[in-house]
C-alpha positions, -999 to +999 in steps of 0.1 A: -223-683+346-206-647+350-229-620+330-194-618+311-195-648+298-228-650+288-228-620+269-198-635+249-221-672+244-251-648+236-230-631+212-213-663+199-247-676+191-260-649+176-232-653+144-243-693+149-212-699+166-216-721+200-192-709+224-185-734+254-169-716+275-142-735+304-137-721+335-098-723+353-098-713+385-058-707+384-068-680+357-062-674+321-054-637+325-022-638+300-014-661+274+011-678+294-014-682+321-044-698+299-017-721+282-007-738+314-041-744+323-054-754+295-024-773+289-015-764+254+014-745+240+014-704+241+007-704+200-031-714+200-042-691+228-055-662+207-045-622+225-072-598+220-053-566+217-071-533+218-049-502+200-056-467+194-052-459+156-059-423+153-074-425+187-098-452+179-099-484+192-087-513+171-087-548+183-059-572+167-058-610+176-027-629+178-010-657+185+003-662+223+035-664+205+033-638+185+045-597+194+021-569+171+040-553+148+025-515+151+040-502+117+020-537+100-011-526+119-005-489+110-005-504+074-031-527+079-057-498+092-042-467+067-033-449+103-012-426+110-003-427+146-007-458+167-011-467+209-016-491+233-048-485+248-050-483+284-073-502+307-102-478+311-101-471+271-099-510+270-133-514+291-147-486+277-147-498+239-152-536+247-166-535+284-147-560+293-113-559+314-078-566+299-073-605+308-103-611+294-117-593+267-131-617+240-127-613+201-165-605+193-193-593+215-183-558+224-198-531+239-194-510+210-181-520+176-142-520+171-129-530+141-110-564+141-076-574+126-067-612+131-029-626+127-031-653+097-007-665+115-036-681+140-050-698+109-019-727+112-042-742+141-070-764+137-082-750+169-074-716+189-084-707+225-098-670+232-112-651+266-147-658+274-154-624+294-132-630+323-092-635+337-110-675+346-130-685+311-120-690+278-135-714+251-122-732+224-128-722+184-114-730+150-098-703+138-118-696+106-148-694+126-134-670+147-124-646+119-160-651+111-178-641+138-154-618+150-160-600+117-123-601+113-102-592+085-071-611+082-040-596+080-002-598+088+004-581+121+038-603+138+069-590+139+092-615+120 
């Protein structure tokens, strides 16, 4: 098992939450990518987005068919300026690289915003800690032990 992974299982398990993580060798580095091997549609693969607000990171979830809305986040986090984070700034909050940063389990602790939209699916699939793993969770759970606060983030 990649250290990456475990540290997300470890994590998991830590907030009681058993994370099995799969492994697809054809990689599950975008949401289009993880859908077509896991071989479900692009709406219950779950994107772990990492923002600056105010030049903090801020991590929203949402659904592979979903776009962030950055005013809703903006609103959602009382910002006042909002960015995409780049990859280093990604790594650096989470330590994990952008294709596979999981919701929970980072390096340092980044608030969390989850998309009620994800909550229309009895079960979601998020990164495990790499561009090859992901694992499968219920989408409650993972506003849970994401220590998530749900909010509405998709542009409409």
């Amino acid at each position: 098992m990649h250290r990456n992974v475990k540290a997300v299982v470890d994590a998991g398990a830590k907030q009681g939450l058993t994370v099995e993580a799969k492994t697809f060798p054809e990689g599950t580095k975008t949401a289009a990518d993880a859908a077509a091997a896991i071989g479900v549609e692009l709406g219950p693969i779950v994107k772990s987005l990492v923002f600056l607000v105010d030049d903090r990171p801020v991590m929203a979830l949402m659904s592979g068919d979903n776009f962030l809305d950055e005013a809703k986040l903006l609103a959602a986090t009382g910002g006042t300026k909002v960015g995409r984070a780049d990859a280093d700034a990604v790594r650096a909050a989470t330590g994990f690289p952008i294709g596979g940063v999981p919701p929970f389990g980072h390096r340092t602790p980044v608030p969390v915003l989850v998309d009620e939209d994800l909550l229309r699916f009895s079960e979601v699939w998020a990164a495990a800690g790499t561009w090859t793993d992901v694992f499968p969770v219920a989408p409650k759970e993972l506003v849970r032990v994401a220590s998530g606060s749900l909010a509405d983030l998709a542009k409409r």
